[in-house]
C-alpha positions as CSV (number, residue, x, y, z in Angstrom):
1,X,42.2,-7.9,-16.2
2,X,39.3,-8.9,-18.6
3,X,36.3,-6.2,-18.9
4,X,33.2,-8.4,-18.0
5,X,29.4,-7.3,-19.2
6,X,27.0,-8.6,-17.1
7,X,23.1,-9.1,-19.4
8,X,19.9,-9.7,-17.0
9,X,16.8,-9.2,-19.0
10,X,13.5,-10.4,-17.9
11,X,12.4,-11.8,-21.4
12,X,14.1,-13.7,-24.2
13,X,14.0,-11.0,-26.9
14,X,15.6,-8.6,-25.0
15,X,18.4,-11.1,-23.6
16,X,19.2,-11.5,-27.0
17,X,18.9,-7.6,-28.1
18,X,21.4,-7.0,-25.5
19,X,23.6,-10.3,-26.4
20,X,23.6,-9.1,-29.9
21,X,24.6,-5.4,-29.4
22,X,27.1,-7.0,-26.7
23,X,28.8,-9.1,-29.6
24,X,28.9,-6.1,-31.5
25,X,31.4,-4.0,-29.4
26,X,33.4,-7.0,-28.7
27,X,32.5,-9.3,-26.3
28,X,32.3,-13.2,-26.3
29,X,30.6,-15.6,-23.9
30,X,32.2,-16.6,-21.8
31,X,31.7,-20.4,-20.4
32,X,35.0,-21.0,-18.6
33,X,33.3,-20.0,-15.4
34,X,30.3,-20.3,-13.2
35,X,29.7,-16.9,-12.7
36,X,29.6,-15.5,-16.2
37,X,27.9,-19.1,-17.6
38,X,25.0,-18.3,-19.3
39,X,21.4,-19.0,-17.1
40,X,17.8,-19.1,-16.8
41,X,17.0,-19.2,-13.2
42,X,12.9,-18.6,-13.4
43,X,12.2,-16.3,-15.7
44,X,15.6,-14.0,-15.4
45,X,18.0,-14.8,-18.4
46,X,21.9,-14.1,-17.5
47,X,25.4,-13.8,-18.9
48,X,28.4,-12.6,-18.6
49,X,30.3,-11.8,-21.5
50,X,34.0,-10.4,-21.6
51,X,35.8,-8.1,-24.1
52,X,38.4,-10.3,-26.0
53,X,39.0,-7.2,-28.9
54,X,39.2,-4.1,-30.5
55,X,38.0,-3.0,-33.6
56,X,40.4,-3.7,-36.3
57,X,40.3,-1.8,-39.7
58,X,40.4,-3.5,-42.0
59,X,43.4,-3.6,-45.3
60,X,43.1,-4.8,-48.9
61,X,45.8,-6.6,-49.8
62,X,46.8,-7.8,-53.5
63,X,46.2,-10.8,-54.6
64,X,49.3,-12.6,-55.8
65,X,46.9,-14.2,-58.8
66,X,46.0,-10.9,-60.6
67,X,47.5,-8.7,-63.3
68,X,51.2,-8.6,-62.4
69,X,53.6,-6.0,-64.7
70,X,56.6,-7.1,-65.4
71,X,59.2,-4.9,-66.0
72,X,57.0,-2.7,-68.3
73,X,55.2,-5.8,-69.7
74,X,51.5,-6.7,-68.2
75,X,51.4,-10.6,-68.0
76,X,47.6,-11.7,-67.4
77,X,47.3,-14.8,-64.9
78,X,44.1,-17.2,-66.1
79,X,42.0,-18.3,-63.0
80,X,41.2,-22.3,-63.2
81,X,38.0,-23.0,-65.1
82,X,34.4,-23.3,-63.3
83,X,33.2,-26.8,-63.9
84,X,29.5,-25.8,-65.9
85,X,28.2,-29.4,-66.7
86,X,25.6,-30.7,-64.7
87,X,25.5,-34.7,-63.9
88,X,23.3,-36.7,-65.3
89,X,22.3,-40.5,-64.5
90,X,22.3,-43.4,-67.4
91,X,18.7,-44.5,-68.1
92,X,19.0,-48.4,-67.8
């Protein structure tokens, strides 16, 4: 079963403080259903939002196209060369 958060606010920019801060701890809109679809009925703005995940750490990972030793020896790995000049049109 799939934690639902239910946000009623009574003006805009507090629907959206409470949408925001909702998004925060891991909650998505949800729009599969009626009853969770986000509304403005009069002047009361509504959602439901459920929790789809945790908090993940997260892990640094090496990148294969850095400084890679090689049995003792350090072998250096050129990245592909920015493109610097600037197009300009022929003057007819």
């Amino acid at each position: 079963m799939s934690q639902i958060k239910k946000i009623t606010a009574y003006d805009f920019t507090s629907f959206l403080s409470e949408f925001q801060t909702a998004i925060q701890e891991g909650y998505a809109l949800d729009t599969t259903s009626n009853e969770n679809y986000p509304q403005i009925i009069g002047i009361v703005f509504t959602a439901g939002l459920t929790k789809v995940a945790t908090k993940v750490e997260a892990v640094e990972v090496p990148s294969e196209n850095t400084n890679v030793e090689t049995q003792g020896k350090e072998e250096q790995v050129d990245a592909p060369k920015a493109r610097t000049s600037i197009y300009k049109p022929k003057k007819a």
